[in-house]
C-alpha positions as CSV (number, residue, x, y, z in Angstrom):
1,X,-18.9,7.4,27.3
2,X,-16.4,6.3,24.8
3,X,-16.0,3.5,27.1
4,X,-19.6,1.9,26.5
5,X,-19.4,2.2,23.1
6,X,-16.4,0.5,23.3
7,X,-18.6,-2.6,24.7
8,X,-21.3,-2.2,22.7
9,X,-19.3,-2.5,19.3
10,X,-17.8,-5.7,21.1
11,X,-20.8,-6.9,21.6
12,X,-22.4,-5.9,18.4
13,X,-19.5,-6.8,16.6
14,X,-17.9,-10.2,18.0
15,X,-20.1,-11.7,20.6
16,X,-23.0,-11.8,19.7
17,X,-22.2,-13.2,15.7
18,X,-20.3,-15.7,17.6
19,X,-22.0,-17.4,20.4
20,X,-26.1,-16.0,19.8
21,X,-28.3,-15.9,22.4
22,X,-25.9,-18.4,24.5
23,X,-26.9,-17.2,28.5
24,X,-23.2,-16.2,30.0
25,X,-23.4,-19.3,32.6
26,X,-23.4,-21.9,29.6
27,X,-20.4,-20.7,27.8
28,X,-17.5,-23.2,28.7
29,X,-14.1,-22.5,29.1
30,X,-13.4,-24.5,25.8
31,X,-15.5,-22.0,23.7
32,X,-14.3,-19.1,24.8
33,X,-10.5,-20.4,23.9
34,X,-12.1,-21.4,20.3
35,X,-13.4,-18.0,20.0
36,X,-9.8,-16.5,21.1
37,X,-8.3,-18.7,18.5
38,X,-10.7,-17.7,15.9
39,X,-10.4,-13.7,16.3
40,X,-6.7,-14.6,16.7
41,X,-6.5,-16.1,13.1
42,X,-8.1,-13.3,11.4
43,X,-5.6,-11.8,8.3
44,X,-5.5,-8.9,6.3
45,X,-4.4,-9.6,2.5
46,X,-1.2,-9.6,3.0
47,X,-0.9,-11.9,5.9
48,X,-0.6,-9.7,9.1
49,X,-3.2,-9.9,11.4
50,X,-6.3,-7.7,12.2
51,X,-6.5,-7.6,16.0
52,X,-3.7,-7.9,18.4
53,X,-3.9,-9.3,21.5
54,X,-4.7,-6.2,23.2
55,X,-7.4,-5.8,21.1
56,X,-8.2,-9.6,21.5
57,X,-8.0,-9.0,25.2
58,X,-10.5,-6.2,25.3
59,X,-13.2,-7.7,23.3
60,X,-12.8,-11.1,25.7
C-alpha cells in the first residue's frame, strides 16, 4: 500500500505540475530529460540538493 502512495505523491507532486494533461504517448524523449534536469537542479539554502538520483529515478 505504501507503494501506491508512493505514485500517487509522484504524480500529485511532480508530474502532473510539470507536464498537465499531456497524454503519455506525446511526451518526447527531450522533455522528459528537461524535466530530469529540472528536478535535478533543485537546492536547499545552503546549496545541496533536494532529491538524489534515486529519488530522481523513482519519480521518473
Amino acid at each position: 500500500m505504501a507503494t501506491v502512495k508512493t505514485v500517487e505523491r509522484n504524480i500529485d507532486n511532480y508530474l502532473i505540475p510539470y507536464f498537465g494533461n499531456t497524454l503519455i504517448n506525446e511526451i518526447y524523449l527531450s522533455q522528459l530529460d528537461q524535466f530530469r534536469q529540472q528536478l535535478a537542479a533543485r537546492e536547499k539554502e545552503d546549496g545541496n540538493r533536494t532529491l538524489s538520483n534515486a529519488r530522481i529515478n523513482n519519480i521518473l
